[in-house]
VMD Tcl script that builds the backbone (N, CA, C; Angstrom):
set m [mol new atoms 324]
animate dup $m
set s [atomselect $m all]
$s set {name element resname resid chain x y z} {
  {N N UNK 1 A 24.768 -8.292 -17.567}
  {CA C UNK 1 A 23.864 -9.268 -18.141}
  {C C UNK 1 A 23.604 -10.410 -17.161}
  {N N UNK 2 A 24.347 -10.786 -16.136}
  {CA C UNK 2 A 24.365 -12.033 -15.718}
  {C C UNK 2 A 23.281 -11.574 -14.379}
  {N N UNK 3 A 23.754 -10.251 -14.142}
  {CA C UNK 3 A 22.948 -9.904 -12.844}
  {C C UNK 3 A 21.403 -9.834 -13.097}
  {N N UNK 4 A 21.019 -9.198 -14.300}
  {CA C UNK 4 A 19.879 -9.279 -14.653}
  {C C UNK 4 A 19.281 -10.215 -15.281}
  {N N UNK 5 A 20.170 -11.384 -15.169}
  {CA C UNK 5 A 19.442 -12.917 -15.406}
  {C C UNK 5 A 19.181 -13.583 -13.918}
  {N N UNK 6 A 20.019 -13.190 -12.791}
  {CA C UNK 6 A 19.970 -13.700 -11.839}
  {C C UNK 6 A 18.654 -12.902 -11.625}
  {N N UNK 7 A 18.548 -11.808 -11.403}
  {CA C UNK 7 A 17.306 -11.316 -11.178}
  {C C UNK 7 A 16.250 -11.560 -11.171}
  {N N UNK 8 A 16.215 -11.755 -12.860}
  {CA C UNK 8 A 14.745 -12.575 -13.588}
  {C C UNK 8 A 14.903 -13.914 -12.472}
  {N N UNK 9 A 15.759 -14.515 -12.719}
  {CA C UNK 9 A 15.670 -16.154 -11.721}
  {C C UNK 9 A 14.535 -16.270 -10.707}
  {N N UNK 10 A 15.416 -15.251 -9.806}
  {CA C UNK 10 A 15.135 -14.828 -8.410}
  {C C UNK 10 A 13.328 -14.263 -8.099}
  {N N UNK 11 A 13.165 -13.838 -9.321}
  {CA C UNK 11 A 11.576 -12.942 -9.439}
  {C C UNK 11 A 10.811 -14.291 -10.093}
  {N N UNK 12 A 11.508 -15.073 -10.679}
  {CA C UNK 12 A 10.579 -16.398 -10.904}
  {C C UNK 12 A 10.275 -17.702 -9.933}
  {N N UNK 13 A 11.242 -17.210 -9.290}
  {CA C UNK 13 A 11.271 -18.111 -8.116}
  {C C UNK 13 A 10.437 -17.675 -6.761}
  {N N UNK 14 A 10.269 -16.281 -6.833}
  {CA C UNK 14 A 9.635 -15.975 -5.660}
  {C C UNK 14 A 8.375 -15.571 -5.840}
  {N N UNK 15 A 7.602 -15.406 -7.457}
  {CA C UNK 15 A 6.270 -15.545 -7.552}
  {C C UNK 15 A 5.599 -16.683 -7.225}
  {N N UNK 16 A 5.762 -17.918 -7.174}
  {CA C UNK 16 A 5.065 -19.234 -6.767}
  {C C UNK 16 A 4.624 -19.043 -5.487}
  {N N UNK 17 A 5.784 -18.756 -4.884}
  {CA C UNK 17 A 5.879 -18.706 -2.986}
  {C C UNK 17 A 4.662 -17.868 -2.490}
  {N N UNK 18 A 5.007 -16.462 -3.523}
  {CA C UNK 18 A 3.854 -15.343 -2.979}
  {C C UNK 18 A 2.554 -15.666 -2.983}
  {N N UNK 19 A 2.401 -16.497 -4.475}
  {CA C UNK 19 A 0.952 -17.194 -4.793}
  {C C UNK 19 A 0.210 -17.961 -3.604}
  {N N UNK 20 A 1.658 -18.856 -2.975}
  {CA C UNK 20 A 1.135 -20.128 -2.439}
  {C C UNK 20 A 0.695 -19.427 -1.235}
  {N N UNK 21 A 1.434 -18.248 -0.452}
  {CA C UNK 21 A 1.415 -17.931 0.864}
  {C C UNK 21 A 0.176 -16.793 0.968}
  {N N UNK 22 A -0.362 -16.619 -0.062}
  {CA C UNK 22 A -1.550 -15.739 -0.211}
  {C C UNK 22 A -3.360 -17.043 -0.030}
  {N N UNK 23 A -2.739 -18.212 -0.354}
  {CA C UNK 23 A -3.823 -19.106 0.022}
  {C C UNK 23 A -4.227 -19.286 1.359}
  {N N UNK 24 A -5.355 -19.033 1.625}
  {CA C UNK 24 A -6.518 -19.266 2.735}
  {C C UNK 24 A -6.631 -20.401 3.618}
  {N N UNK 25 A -6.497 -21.721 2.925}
  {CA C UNK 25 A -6.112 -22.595 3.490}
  {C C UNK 25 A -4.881 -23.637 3.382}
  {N N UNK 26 A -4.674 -24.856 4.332}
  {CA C UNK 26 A -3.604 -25.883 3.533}
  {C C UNK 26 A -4.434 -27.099 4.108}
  {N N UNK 27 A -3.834 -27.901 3.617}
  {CA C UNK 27 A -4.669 -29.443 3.481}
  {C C UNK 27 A -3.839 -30.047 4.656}
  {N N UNK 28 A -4.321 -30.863 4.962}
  {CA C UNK 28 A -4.011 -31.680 6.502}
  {C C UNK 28 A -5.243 -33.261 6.174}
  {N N UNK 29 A -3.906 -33.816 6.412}
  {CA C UNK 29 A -4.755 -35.211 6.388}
  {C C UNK 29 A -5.530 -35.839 5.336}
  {N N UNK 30 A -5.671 -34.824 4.042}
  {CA C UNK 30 A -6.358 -35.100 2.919}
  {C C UNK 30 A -8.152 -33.916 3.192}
  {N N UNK 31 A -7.709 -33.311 3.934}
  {CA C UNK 31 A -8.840 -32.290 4.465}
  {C C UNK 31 A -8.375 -30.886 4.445}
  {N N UNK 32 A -9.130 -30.225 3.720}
  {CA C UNK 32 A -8.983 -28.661 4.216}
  {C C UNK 32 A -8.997 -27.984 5.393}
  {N N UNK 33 A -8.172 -27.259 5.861}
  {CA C UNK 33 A -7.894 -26.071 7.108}
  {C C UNK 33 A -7.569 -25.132 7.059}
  {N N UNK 34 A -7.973 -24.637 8.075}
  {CA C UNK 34 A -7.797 -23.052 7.872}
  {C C UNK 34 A -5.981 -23.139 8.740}
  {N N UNK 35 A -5.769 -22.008 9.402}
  {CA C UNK 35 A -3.513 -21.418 8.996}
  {C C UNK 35 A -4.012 -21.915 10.667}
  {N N UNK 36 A -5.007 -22.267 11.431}
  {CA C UNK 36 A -4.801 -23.416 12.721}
  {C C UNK 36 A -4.873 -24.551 12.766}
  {N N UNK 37 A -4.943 -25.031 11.323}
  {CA C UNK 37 A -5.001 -26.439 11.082}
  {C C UNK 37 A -6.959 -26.792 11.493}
  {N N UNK 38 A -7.826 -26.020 11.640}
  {CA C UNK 38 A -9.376 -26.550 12.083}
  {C C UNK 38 A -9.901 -26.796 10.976}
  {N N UNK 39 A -10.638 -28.176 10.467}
  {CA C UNK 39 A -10.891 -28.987 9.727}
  {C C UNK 39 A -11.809 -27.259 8.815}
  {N N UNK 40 A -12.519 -27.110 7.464}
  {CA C UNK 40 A -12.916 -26.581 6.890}
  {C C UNK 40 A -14.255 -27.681 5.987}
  {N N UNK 41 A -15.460 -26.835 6.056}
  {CA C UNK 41 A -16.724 -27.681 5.912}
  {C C UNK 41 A -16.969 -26.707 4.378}
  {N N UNK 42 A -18.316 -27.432 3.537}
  {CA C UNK 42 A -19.106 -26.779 2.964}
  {C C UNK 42 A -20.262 -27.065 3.644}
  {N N UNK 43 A -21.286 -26.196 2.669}
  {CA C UNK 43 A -22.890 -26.478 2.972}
  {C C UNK 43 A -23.566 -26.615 2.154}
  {N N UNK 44 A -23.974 -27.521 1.739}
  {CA C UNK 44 A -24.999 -28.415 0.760}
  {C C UNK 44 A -25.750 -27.370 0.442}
  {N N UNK 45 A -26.624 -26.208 0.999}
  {CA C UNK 45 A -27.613 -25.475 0.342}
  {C C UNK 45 A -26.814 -24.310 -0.200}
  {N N UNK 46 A -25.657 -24.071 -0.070}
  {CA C UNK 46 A -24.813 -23.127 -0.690}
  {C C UNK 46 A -24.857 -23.440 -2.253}
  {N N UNK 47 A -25.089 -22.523 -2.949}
  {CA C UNK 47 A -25.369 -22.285 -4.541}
  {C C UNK 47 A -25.077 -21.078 -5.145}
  {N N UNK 48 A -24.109 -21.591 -6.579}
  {CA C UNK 48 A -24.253 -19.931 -7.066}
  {C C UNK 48 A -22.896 -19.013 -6.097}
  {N N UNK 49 A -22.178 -19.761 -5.782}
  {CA C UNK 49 A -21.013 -18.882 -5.216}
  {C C UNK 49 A -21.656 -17.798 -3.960}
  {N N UNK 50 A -22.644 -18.138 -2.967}
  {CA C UNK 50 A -23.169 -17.498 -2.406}
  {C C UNK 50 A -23.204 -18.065 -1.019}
  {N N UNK 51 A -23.417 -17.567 0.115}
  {CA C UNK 51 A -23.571 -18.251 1.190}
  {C C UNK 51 A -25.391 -18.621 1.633}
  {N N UNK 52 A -25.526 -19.536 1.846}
  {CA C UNK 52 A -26.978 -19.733 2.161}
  {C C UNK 52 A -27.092 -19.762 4.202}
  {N N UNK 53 A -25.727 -19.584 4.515}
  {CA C UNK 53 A -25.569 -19.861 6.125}
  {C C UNK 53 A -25.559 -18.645 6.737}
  {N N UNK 54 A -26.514 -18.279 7.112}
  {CA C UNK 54 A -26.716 -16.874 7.947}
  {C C UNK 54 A -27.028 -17.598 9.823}
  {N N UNK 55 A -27.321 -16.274 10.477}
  {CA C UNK 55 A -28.047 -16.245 11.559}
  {C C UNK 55 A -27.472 -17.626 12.268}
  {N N UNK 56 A -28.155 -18.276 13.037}
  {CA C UNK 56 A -27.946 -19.680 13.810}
  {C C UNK 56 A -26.723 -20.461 13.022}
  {N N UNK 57 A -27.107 -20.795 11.973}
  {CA C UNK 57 A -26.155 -21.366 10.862}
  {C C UNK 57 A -24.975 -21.253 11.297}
  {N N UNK 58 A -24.746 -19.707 11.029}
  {CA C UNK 58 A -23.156 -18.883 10.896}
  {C C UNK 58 A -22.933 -18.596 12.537}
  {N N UNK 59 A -23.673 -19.129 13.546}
  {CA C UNK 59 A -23.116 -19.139 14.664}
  {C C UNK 59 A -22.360 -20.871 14.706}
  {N N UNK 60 A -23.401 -21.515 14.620}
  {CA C UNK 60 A -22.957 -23.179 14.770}
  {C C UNK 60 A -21.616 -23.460 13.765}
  {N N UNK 61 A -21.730 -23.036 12.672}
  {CA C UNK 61 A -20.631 -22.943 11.599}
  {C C UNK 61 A -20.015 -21.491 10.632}
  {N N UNK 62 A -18.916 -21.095 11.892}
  {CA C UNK 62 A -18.983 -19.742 11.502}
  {C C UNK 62 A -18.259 -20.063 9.967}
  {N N UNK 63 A -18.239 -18.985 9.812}
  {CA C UNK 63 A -17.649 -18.546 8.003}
  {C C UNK 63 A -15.911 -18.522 8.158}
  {N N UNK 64 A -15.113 -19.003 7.337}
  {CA C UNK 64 A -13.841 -18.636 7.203}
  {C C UNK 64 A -13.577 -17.184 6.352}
  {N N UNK 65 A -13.908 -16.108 7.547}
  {CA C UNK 65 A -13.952 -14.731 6.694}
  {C C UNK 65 A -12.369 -14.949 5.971}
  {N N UNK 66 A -12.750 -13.769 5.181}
  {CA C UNK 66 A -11.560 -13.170 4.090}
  {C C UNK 66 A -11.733 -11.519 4.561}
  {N N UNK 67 A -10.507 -11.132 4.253}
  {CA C UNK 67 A -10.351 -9.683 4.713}
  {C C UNK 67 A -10.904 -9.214 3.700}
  {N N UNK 68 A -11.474 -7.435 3.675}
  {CA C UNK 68 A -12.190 -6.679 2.654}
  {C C UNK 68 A -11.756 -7.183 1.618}
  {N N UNK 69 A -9.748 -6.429 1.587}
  {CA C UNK 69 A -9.516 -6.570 0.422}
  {C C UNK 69 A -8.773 -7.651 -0.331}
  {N N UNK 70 A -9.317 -8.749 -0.059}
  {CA C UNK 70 A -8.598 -10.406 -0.277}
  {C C UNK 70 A -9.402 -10.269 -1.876}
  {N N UNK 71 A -8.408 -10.984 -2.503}
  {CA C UNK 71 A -8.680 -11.307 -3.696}
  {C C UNK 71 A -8.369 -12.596 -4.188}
  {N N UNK 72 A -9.386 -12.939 -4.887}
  {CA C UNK 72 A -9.205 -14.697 -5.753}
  {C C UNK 72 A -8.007 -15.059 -6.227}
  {N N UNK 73 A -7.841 -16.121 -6.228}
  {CA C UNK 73 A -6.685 -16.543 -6.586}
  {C C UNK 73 A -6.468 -18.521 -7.105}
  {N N UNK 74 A -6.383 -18.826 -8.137}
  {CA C UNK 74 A -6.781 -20.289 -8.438}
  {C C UNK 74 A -8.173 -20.688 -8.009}
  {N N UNK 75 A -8.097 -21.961 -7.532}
  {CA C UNK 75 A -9.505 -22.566 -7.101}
  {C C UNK 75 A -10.202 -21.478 -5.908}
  {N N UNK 76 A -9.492 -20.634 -5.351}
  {CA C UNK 76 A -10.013 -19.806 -4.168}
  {C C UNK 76 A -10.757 -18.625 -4.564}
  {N N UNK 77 A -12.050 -18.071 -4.214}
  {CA C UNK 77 A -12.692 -16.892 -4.466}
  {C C UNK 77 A -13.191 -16.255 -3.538}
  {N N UNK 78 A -13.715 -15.231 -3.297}
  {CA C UNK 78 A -14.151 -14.661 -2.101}
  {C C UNK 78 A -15.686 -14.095 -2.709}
  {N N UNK 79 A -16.857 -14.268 -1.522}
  {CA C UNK 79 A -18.229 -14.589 -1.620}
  {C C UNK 79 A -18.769 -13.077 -0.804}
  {N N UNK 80 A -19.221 -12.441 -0.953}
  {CA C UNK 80 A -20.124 -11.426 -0.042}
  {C C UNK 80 A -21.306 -12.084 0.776}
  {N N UNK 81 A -20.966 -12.075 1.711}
  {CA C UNK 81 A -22.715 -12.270 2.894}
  {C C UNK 81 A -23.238 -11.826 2.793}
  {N N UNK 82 A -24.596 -12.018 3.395}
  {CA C UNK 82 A -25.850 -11.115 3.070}
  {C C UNK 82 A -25.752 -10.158 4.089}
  {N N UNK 83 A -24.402 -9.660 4.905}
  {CA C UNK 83 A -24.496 -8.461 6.278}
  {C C UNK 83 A -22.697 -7.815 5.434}
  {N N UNK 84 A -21.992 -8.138 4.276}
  {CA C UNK 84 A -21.971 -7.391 3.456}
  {C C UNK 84 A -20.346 -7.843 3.908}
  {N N UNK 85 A -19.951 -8.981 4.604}
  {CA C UNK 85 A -18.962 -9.202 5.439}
  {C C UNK 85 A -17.839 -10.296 3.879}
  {N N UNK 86 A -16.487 -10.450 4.148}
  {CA C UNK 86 A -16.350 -11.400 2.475}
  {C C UNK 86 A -15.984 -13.062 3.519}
  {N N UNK 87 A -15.949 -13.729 2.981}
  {CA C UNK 87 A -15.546 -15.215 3.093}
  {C C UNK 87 A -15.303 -16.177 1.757}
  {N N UNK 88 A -13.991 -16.879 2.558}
  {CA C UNK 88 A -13.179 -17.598 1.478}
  {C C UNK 88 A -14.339 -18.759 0.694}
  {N N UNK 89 A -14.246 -18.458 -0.004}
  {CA C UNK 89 A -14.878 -20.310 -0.718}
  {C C UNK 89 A -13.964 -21.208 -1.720}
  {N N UNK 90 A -14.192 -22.244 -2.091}
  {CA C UNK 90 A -13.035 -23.384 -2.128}
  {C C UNK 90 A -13.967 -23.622 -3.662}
  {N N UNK 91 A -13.639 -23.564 -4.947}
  {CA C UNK 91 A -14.050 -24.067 -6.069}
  {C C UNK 91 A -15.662 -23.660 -5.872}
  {N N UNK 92 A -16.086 -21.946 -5.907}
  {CA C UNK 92 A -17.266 -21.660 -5.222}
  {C C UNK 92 A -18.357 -22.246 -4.300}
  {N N UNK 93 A -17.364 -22.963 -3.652}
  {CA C UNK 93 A -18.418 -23.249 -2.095}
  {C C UNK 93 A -17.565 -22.870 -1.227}
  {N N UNK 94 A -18.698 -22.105 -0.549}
  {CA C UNK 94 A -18.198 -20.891 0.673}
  {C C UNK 94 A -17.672 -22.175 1.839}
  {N N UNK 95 A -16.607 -21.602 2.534}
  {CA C UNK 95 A -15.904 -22.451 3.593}
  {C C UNK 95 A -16.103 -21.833 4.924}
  {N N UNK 96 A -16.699 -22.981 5.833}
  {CA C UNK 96 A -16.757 -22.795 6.874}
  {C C UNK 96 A -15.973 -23.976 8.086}
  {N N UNK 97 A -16.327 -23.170 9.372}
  {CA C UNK 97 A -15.988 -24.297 10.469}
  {C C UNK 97 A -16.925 -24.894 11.299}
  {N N UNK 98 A -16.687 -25.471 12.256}
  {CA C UNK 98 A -17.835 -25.797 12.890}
  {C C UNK 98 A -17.271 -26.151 14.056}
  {N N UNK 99 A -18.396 -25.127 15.269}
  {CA C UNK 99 A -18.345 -25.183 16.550}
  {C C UNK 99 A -17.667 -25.657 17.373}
  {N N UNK 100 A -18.267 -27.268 17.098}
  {CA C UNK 100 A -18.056 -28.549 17.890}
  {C C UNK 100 A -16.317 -28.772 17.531}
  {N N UNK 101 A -15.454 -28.771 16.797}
  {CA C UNK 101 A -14.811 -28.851 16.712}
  {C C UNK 101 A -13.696 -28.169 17.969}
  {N N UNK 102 A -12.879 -28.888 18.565}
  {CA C UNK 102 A -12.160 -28.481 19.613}
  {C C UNK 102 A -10.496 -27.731 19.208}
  {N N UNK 103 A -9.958 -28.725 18.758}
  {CA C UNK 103 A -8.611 -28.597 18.441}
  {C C UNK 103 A -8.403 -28.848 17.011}
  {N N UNK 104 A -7.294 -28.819 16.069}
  {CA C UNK 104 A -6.817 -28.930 15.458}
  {C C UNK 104 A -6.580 -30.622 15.073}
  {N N UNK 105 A -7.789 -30.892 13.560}
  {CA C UNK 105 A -7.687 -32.147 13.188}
  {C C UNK 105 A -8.947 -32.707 13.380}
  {N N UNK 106 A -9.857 -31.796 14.465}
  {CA C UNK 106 A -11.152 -32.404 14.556}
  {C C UNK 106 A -11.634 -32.580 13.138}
  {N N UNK 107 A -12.645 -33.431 13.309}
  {CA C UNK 107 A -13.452 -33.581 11.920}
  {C C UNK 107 A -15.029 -33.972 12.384}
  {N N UNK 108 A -15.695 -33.472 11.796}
  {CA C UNK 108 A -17.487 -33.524 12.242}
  {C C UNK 108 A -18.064 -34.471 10.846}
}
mol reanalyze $m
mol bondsrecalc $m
mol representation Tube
mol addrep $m
């Protein structure tokens, strides 16, 4: 009995962790980043859980892809591009970076 309470413990304790370490980004400075710490943007014409940043856009501010099979999780969802590719979005606005940004902490 005791082992299979420790158990349960142990399996309650290590679902949070899994949750947390499955998130896309972490906050720095009171700002979103991606797992190099590079500041994370939205885009104002983004609507509808969709990306509106193609072509030039998604060169100047590429996309914080998500792997095929990444799945939502709390405030985090994953968006299809219009070239069929997934990317993270933050409370459905798709997350991106931007170019100009050098190192870790930049902010535009």
């Amino acid at each position: 009995m005791v082992n299979a309470i420790q158990s349960c413990l142990a399996i309650a304790l290590l679902v949070p962790a899994l949750a947390f370490a499955q998130t896309p980004t972490k906050t720095m400075d009171g700002a979103l980043t991606n797992s190099a710490g590079m500041t994370l943007y939205t885009f104002d014409k983004d609507a509808g859980g969709k990306s509106a940043c193609n072509g030039q856009c998604a060169t100047n501010w590429p996309p914080l892809m998500a792997a095929t099979d990444a799945k939502a999780a709390g405030d985090y969802s994953v968006v299809t591009r219009d070239d069929g590719s997934k990317q993270w979005a933050y409370k459905s606005k798709p997350l991106y970076l931007w170019i100009k940004d050098q190192k870790s902490g930049d902010k535009s």
